[in-house]
Structure formats: C-alpha cells, structure tokens
Legacy VTK file of the C-alpha trace (Angstrom):
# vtk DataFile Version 3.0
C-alpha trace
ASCII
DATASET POLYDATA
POINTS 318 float
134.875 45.443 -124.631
133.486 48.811 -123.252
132.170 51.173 -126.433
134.631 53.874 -124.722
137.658 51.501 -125.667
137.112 51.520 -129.500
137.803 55.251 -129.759
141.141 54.772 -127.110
141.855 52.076 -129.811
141.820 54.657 -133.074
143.660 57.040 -131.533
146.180 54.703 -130.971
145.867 53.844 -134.806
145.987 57.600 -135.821
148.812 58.382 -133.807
150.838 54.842 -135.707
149.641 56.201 -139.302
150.507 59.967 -137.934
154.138 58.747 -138.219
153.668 58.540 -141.992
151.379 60.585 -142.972
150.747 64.523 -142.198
147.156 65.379 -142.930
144.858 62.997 -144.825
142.625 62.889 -140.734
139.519 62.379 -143.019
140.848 59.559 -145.135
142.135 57.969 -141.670
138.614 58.301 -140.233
137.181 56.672 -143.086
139.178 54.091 -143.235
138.837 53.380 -139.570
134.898 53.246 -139.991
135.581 50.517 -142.853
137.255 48.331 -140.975
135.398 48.394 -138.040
131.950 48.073 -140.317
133.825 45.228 -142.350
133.328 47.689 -145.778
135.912 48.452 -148.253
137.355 51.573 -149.457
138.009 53.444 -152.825
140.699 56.542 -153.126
141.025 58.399 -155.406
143.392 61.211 -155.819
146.373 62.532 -157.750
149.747 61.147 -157.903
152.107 61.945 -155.078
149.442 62.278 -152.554
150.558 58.734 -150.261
147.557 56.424 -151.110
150.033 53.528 -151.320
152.458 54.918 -147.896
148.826 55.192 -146.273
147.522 51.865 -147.082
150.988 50.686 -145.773
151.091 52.697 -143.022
147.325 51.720 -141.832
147.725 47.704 -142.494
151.156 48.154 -139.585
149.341 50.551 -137.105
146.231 47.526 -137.553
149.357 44.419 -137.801
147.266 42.742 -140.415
149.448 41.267 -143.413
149.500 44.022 -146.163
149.421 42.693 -150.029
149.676 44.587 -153.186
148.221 44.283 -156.538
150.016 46.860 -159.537
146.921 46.587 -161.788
147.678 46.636 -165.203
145.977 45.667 -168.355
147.664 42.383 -169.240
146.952 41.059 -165.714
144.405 38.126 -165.562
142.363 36.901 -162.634
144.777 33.701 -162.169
147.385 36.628 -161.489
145.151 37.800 -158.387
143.494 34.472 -157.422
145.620 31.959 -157.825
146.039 28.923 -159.512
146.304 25.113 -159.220
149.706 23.515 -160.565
150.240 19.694 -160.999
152.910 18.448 -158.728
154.976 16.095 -160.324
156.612 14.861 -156.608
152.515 14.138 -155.439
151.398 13.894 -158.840
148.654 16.222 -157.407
147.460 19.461 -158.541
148.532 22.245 -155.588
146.861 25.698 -155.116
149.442 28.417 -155.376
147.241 31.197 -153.590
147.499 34.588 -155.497
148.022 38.383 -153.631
144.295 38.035 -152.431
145.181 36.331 -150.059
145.967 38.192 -147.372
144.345 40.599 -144.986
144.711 44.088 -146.302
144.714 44.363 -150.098
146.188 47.335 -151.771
144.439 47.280 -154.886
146.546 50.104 -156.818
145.489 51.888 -159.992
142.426 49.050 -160.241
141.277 51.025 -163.336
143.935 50.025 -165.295
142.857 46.526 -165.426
140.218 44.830 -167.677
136.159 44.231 -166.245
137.549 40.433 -166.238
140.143 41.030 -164.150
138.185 43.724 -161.642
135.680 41.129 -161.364
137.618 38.878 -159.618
137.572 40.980 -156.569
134.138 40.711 -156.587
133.107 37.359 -154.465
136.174 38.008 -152.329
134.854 41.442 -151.494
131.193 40.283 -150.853
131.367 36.844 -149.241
134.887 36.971 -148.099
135.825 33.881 -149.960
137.250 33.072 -153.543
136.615 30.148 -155.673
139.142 28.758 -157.620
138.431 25.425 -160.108
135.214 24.697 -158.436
136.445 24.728 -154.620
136.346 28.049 -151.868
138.620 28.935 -149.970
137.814 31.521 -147.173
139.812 34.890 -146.295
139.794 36.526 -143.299
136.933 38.163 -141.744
138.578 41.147 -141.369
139.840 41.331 -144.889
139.681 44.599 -146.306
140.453 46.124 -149.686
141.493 49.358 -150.229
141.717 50.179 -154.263
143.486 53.271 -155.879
142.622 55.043 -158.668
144.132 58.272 -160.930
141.491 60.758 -161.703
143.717 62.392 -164.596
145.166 59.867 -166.339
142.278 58.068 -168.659
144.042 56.790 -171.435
143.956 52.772 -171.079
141.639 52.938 -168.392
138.385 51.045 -168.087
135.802 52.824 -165.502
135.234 49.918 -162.610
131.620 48.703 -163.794
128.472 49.354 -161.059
128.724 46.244 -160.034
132.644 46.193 -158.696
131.750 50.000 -157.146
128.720 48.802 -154.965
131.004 46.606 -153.102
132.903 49.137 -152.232
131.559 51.007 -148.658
133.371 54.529 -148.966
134.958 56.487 -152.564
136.758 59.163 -150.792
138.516 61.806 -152.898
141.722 62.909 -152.070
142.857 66.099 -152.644
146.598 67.929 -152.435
147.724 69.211 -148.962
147.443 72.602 -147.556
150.680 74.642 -147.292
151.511 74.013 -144.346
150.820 70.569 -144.451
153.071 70.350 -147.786
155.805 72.040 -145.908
155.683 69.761 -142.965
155.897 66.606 -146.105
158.786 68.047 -147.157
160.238 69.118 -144.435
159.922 65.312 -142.742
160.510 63.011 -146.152
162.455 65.563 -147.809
165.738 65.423 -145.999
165.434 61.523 -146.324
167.335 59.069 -149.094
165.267 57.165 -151.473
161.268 56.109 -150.979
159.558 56.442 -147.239
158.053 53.326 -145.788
155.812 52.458 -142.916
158.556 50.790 -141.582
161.237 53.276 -142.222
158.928 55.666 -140.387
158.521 53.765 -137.118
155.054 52.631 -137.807
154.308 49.943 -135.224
151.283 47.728 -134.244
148.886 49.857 -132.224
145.952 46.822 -131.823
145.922 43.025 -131.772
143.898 41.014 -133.601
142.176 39.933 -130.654
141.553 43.447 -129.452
140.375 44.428 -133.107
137.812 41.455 -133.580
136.496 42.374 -129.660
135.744 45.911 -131.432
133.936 44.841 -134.479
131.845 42.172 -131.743
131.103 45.335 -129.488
130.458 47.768 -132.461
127.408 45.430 -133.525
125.576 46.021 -130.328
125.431 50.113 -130.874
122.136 51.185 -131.209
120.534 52.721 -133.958
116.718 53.527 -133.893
114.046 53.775 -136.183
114.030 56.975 -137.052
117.658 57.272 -137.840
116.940 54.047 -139.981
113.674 55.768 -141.703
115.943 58.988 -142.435
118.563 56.765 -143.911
116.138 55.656 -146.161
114.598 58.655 -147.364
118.411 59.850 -148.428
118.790 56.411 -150.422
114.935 57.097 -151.819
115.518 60.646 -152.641
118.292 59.934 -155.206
115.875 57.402 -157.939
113.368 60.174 -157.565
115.499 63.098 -158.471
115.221 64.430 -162.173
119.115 65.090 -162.113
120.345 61.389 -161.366
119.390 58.565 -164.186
120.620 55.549 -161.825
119.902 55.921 -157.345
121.452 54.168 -155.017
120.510 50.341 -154.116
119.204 49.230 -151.063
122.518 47.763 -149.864
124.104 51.591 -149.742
121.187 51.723 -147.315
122.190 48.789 -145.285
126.513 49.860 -145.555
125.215 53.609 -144.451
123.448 52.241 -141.643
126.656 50.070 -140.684
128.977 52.202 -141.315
126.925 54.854 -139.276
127.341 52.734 -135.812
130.931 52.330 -136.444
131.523 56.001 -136.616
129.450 56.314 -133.232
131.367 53.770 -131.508
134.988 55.320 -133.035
132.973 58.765 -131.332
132.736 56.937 -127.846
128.795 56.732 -128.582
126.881 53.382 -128.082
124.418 55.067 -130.031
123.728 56.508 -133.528
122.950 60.243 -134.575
121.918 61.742 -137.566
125.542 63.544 -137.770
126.790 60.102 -137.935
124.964 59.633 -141.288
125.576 63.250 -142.442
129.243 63.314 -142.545
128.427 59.386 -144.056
126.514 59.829 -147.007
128.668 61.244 -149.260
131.851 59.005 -149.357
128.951 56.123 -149.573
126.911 57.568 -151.922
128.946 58.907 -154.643
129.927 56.165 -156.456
126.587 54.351 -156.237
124.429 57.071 -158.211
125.279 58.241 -162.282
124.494 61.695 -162.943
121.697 62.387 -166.152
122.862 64.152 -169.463
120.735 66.792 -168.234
122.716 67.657 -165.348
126.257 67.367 -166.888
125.175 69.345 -169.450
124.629 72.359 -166.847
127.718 71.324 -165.638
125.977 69.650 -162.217
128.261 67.295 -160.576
126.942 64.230 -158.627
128.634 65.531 -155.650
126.981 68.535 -155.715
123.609 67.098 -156.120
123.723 64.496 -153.144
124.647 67.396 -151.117
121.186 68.806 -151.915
119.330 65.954 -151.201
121.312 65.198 -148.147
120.104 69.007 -146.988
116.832 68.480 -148.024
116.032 65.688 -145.718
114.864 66.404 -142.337
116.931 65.091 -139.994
114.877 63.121 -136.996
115.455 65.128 -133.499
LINES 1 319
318 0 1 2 3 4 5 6 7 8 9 10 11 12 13 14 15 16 17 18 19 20 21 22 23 24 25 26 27 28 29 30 31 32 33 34 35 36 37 38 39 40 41 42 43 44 45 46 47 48 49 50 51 52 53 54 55 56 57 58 59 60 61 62 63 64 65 66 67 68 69 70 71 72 73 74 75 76 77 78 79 80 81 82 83 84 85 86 87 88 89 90 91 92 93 94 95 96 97 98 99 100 101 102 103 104 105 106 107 108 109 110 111 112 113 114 115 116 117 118 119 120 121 122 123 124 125 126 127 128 129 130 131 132 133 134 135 136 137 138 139 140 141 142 143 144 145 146 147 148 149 150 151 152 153 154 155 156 157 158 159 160 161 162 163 164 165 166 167 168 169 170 171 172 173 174 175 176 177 178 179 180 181 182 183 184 185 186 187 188 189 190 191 192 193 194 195 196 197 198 199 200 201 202 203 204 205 206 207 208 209 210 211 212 213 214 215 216 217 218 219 220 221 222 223 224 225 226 227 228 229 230 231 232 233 234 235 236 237 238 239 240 241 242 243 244 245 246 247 248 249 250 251 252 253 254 255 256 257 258 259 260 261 262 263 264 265 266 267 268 269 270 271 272 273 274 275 276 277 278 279 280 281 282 283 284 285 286 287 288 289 290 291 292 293 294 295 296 297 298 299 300 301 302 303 304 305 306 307 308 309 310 311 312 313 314 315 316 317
C-alpha cells in the first residue's frame, strides 16, 4: 500500500465517525494514530460528552467487533476473562471466553473496578494474549482497548495503578463542546427518541480488515531518523531530571512516542517523521506516565503544565 493511501483511508474513517459525533477531531486523530501504532487509548472526560457513542461509532467506521465492559467494583477478572465450565455432555471442562475477547474493547468507567480486576487487562494489552488456568489464548493483532474514566466522580474509585497506565499509548482529556458545536448536538440528537447509536446514525464500514492490516504493514516502513529519535529521548530524559516530577517517564513511552510518531506521519501522507509529529505527541503520551512532586502541587503546578515546559525547552532537530 502507497503511504498516500493511509490518510485517503482516515478520512474515510472521520467522515463514518462524523455521522455520530460533532467535534471531538482531536480525540478521532488520536485514536486513529493508536490503531495504526497498535497502542491503546485512555479518555477521560465528563459525563455526557459521547466517549461510549465514539468508541461505538469508531469500532463500525473500522468494522472490527465492538465489546463492552461496565466496570464496577464487584466485577472479578473471571467476569472479563473468562472461565472454564465442566461439561457434563463431554464430561470436559469448556472455555466460555469473557468480553475480552473481541477486537475493540470499550473499557467504561475502568476506575470503578478493583487493582485485581484492572490487572487483568494487563497481559491482554501487552502481549495480545490472555491466560486462563494455565493455557493462552491469542486476540487479535489489531485489538485495541479504549478505557473511560470520570474525572469528578471519586467516591468508590481506585486510581488505575502505574503499571495498568503504561500500557496505555495516549490519556486524552476530553473536554465539553464549544457553542456551536453543542448547538449542532442538540440540534442533530435532540429531535431524536430515546439513546443515539452508531447504527441509528448510519455509521458504516469505511476500511476492511485487509485494507487496515496493509496500513499498519506500510506504516512500519516510515522513516524516522536519528535525530528525531535522540530528541525523543531527551523529552523522556528531561522529565526524571526535573525537580517538579518525583516519578519520569519509562523507556517504553520512548519507544510508543516514537511509534506512535510514524503513524501520525503516515495518517499526514508523510513516509517520514518530523519533530511536529512528536510535538503534538508528547502530551497525550506523556501525561499519565509521570506523577507530579508535593512541591509542585503545592504551588498548584499541574503535570500538564510542566511537560509543556519541558516539551518547549527541548530543541527540536532541523
């Protein structure tokens, strides 16, 4: 597949989503540059703003199977997993497969679920595989999570541990529309009887599999050189040597930046990387990999201000 393709192939996939959803380009674009870099994606926002229509709405444009998990905090990691049950007709013990298994998992509210529980996403999310008594059984390649979460509700909540978060490529924060925006959501969903679904909408396939895993194959071979790499790194080294953050980022948000970073130049037409690739990148990838010191929150810092910083303070190779 020609690298000019893969952006004729996400407009396609914003125009589908477009159907649903009014605003939210950034969250699209994100989410485009997580499947095509095989990362997974955090939102978190308000209620009301469509995280679950646009997880709905991007798994049709895509026509990968769509599954949902309600986290809660009674649910246990046989409820997402699966579990083997003894068949009296065989007298054999049968895997029913849990809601992981699928392609696109809507993880919603995964905060309001136990550490135990979270942590069964964990090998699915890494290695693309869960094990269940002893014995793996692979997911797709292309499977992708994309997990919810309510900033301002924190009663019975338990904060997704460092661990669970550095599997996670992107947290994007969603915020509530502009005016006109709103008026165009009410205008179009409005006027219409009881909840709005892709389907309802007219969301239809805009890529086949075929055509998607021929993007991901061609998206591998964009370039990205060694100076873009060595600027890359001086971002990740930047945050475990600034006074204001008591935990950096790992060398895998290194590795996901650089990945992600080749996506976005191929969704861009590009066969090659740029440092505005990275830029616009290291934010979403970097917030939720770094904890801010009780120094800083005590001047009332926030960690998205002070990646900004460092971000600006690096120079950026010509």
């Amino acid at each position: 597949m020609d690298i000019r393709e893969i952006g004729e192939i996400a407009g396609r996939i914003r125009t589908q989503v477009g159907k649903a959803i009014i605003g939210q380009a950034e969250t699209v674009d994100l989410m485009l540059v997580s499947l095509f870099s095989s990362g997974h994606i955090l939102l978190e926002g308000p209620p009301g703003t469509a995280k679950t229509l646009l997880a709905q709405s991007f798994s049709a444009a895509i026509s990968m199977e769509f599954g949902r998990i309600q986290f809660t905090p009674d649910l246990m990691p046989g409820d997402v997993l699966g579990t083997n049950l003894f068949n009296f007709q065989t007298n054999e013990f049968q895997l029913t497969q849990g809601p992981i298994f699928t392609d696109i998992l809507l993880a919603d509210e995964i905060n309001r679920t136990p550490p135990k529980t979270q942590a069964a996403l964990l090998e699915a999310m890494q290695e693309r595989k869960v094990t269940i008594d002893g014995d793996s059984y692979a997911l797709n390649d292309r499977f992708m999570v994309i997990a919810t979460q309510n900033p301002l509700e924190q009663q019975g909540t338990y904060p997704l541990p460092e661990a669970q978060l550095d599997r996670f490529l992107f947290k994007h924060v969603l915020h509530y529309p502009s005016r006109e925006e709103e008026i165009a959501i009410v205008s179009g969903h409005g006027r219409r009887s009881g909840m709005a679904t892709a389907a309802k909408l007219g969301v239809e396939s805009a890529v086949s599999a075929e055509e998607l895993n021929a993007a991901v194959e061609a998206i591998s071979q964009t370039r990205i050189n060694d100076d873009i790499i060595a600027y890359i790194v001086d971002i990740i080294r930047a945050t475990r040597e600034t006074p204001a953050l008591e935990a950096g980022a790992s060398p895998r948000a290194a590795a996901a930046i650089a990945a992600a970073s080749r996506a976005r130049a191929a969704l861009d037409g590009r066969d090659f990387v740029i440092p505005d690739d990275v830029k616009t990148l290291a934010l979403p990838a970097l917030r939720h990999r770094v904890l801010l010191s009780p120094a800083a929150e005590i001047e009332g810092r926030t960690a998205d201000e002070t990646l900004l910083s460092i971000i600006e303070q690096q120079a950026a190779p010509r």
